[in-house]
N, C-alpha and C positions, 0 to 999 in steps of 0.2 A: 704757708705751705699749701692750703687748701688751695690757693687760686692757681697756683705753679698745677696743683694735681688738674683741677677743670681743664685747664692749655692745652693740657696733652688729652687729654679723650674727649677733646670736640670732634662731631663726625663720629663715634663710635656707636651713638645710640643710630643713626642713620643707616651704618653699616650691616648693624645686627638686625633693622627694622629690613632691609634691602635683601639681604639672605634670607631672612623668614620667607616675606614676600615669595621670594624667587623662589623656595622649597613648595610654600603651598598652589605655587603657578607649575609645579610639574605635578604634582600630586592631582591638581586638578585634571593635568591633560591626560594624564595616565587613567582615568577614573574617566574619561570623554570615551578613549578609546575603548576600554572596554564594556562601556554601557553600547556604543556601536557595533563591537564585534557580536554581540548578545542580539544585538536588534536582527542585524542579519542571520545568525544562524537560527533564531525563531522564523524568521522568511522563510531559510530555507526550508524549515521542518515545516511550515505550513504548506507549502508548494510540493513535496513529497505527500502530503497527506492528502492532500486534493487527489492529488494522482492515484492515491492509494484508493482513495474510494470511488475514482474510478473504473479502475480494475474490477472493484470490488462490484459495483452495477453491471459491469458485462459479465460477471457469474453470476448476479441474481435472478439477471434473463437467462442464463443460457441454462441453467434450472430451472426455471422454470420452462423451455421447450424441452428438456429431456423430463419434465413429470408429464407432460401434456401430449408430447407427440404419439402417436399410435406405432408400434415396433410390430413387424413379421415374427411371429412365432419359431422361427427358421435361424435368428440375429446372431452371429459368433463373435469371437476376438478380432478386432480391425475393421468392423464394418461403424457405419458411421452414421450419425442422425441427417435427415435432408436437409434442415438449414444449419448453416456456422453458427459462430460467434456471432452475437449481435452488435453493433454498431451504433452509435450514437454519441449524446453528449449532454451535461448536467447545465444547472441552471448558474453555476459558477464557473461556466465555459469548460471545464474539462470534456476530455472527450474521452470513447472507451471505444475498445474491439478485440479481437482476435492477436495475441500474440507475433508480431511478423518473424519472431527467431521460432520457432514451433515450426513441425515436421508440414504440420496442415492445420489450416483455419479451421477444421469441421471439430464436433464433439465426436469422439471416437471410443467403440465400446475396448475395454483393456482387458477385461476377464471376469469369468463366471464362478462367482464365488457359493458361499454354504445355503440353505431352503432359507426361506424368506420365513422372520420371526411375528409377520404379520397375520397368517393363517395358521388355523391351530392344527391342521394336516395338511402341509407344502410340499410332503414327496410326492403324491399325487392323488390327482382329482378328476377322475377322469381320462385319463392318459393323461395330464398335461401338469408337468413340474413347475414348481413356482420357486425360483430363486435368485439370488440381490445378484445385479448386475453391475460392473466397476468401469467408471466413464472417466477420461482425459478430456478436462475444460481449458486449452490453454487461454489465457486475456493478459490484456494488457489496459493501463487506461494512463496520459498524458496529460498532467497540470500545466496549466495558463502559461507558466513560465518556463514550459518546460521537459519539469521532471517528469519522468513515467518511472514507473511500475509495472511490474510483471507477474501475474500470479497464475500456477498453473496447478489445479485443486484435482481431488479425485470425489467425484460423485458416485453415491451408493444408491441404486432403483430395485423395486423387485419385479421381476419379469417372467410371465407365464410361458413355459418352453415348452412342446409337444406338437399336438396336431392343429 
């Protein structure tokens, strides 16, 4: 009886070997694709981040021309610094500037806000008021591949107003 039983399940241990196989050849591909989709969406997020610190250098200059530039005692809402956004580009090819959706490339004063907490009497000195002045920096800055970024920051300066 045992040889009768062998007759009949020749081929079965082949069959089950053949199935496994075939289970662990999808398990594998499925496990390919998503180790790939992971690869590119870290691309991607590298290529925005470039970008990002892109942007982020055309406001570190454009701070530093609004700590630096000399301002009229006179300066109101809407009036603007004499250079733009600064322009350039990093040593990982990204490039940076001035926002092109933005009203205007220039840094532009927004409003005249409370006495400057840097003097210990800012109402006045003199005739002359001292208080924090509110700037629109728009930037932008564009990765290698690409992506940009857009960031448009509000800078805070303190500015002497009078004569």
């Amino acid at each position: 009886m045992t040889r009768k039983q062998n007759r009949h399940e020749k081929g079965a241990a082949l069959l089950v070997t053949m199935l496994l196989l075939s289970l662990m050849a999808v398990i594998g591909m499925a496990s390919l694709d998503t180790v790939t989709r992971d690869r590119q969406a870290a691309g991607h997020l590298g290529l925005a981040q470039a970008a990002f610190y892109a942007a982020d250098a055309a406001l570190s200059e454009s701070l530093d021309l609004l700590r630096t530039e000399v301002l009229s005692p006179v300066i109101g809402p809407g009036d603007c610094l004499s250079a733009v956004v600064p322009t350039g580009s990093l040593a990982n090819g990204s490039s940076y500037g001035p926002d092109p959706n933005a009203a205007t490339d220039e840094i532009c004063m927004v409003s005249i806000a409370e006495d400057c907490d840097e003097l210990v009497s800012s109402s006045e000195i003199g005739g002359t008021v001292f208080r924090y002045t509110l700037w629109n920096v728009p930037t932008q800055g564009v990765g290698v591949g690409g992506a940009t970024t857009r960031v448009q920051a509000m800078a805070r300066r303190c500015h002497a107003f009078g004569n």
